[in-house]
C-alpha positions as CSV (number, residue, x, y, z in Angstrom):
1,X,24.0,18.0,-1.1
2,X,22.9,15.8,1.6
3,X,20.0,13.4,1.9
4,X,17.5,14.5,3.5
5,X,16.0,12.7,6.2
6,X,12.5,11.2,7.1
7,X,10.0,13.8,8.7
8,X,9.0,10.3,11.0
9,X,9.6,6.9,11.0
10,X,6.7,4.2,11.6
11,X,7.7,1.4,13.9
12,X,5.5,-1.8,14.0
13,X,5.8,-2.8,17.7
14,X,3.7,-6.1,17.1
15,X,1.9,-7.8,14.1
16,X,-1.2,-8.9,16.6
17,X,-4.6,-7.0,16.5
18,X,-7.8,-7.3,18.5
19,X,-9.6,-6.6,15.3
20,X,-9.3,-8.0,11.8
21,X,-10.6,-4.9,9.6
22,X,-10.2,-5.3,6.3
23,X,-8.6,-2.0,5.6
24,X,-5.7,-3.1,7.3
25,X,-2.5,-3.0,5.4
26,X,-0.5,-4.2,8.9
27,X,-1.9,-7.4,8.6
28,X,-0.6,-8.0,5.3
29,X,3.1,-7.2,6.1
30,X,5.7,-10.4,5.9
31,X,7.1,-9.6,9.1
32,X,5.0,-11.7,12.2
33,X,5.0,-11.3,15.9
34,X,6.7,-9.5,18.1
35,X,10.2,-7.6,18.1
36,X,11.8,-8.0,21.8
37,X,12.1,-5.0,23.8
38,X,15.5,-4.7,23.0
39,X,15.4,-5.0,19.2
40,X,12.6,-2.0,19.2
41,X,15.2,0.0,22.4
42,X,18.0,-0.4,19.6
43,X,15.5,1.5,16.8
44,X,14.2,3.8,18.9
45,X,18.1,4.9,19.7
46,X,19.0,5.1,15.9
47,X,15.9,7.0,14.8
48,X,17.1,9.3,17.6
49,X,20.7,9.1,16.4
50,X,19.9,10.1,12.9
51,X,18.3,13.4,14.1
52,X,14.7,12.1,13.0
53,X,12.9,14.7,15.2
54,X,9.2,11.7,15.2
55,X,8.8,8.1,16.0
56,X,5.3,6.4,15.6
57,X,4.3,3.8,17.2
58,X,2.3,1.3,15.3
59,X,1.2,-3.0,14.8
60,X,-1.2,-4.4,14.7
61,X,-2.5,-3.1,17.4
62,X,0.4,-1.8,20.1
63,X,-1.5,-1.6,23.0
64,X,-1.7,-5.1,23.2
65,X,2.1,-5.0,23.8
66,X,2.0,-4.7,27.9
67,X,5.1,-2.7,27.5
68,X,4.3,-0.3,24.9
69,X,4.7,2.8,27.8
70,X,8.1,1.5,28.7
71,X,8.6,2.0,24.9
72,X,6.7,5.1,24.5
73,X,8.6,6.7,27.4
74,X,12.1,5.8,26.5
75,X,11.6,7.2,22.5
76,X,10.1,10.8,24.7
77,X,13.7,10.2,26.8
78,X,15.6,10.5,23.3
79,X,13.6,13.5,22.8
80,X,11.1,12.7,19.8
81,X,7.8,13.7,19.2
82,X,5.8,10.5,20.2
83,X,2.6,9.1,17.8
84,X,0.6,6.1,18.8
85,X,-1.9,4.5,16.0
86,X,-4.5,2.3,17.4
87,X,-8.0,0.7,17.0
88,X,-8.9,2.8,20.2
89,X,-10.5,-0.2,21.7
90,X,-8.3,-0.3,24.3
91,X,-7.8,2.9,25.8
92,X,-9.2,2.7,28.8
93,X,-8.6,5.6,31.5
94,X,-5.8,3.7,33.3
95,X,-4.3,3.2,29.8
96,X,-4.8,6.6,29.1
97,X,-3.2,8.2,32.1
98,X,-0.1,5.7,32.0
99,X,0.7,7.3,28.4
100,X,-0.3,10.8,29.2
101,X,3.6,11.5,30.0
102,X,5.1,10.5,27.6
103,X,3.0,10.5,24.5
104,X,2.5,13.6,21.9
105,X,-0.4,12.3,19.5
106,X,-3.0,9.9,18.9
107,X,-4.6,8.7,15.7
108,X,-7.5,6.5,16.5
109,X,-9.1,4.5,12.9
110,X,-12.4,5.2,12.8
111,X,-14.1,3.8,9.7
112,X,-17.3,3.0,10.6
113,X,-20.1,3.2,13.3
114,X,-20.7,0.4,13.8
């Protein structure tokens, strides 16, 4: 019987954040900074390659990466579903319409109201 695969694989585009909650489990990861464009191109390709059908994008906080749409856009050219987590912080409506294209889904953390 085969392996089955992943529903959707979670890629940590960069380890920096705007915020430091302490919910966070990203800032508690061993990996720091940021992968190159290139390195993230390359996983984006395999996740694609393996028939994973969902690729989320995730840090930190990856709208601080200025080329997170570039990203965003070529994962939606591989055709998979598209997830972005973020603080929310940053979405402002120039942000918001550059991903409109390309992005599927948006989880913003909300823990508190203050």
């Amino acid at each position: 019987m085969p392996a089955e695969k992943p529903f959707e694989v979670s890629v940590e585009v960069s380890s920096a954040c705007n915020y430091n909650c302490g919910f966070c489990f990203a800032k508690n990861f061993a990996a720091k900074g940021n992968p190159s464009r290139k390195e993230l191109q390359m996983v984006i390709s395999k996740i694609a390659n393996e028939g994973i059908d969902r690729v989320r994008f995730t840090g930190g906080e990856p709208l601080l990466r200025r080329d997170l749409p570039w990203l965003i856009s070529f994962a939606k050219k591989q055709g998979l579903f598209t997830s972005l987590n973020t603080n929310g912080s940053l979405l402002s409506k120039e942000k918001t319409r550059e991903l409109l294209h390309c992005l599927d889904d948006v989880l913003i953390s909300f823990h508190s109201l203050n």
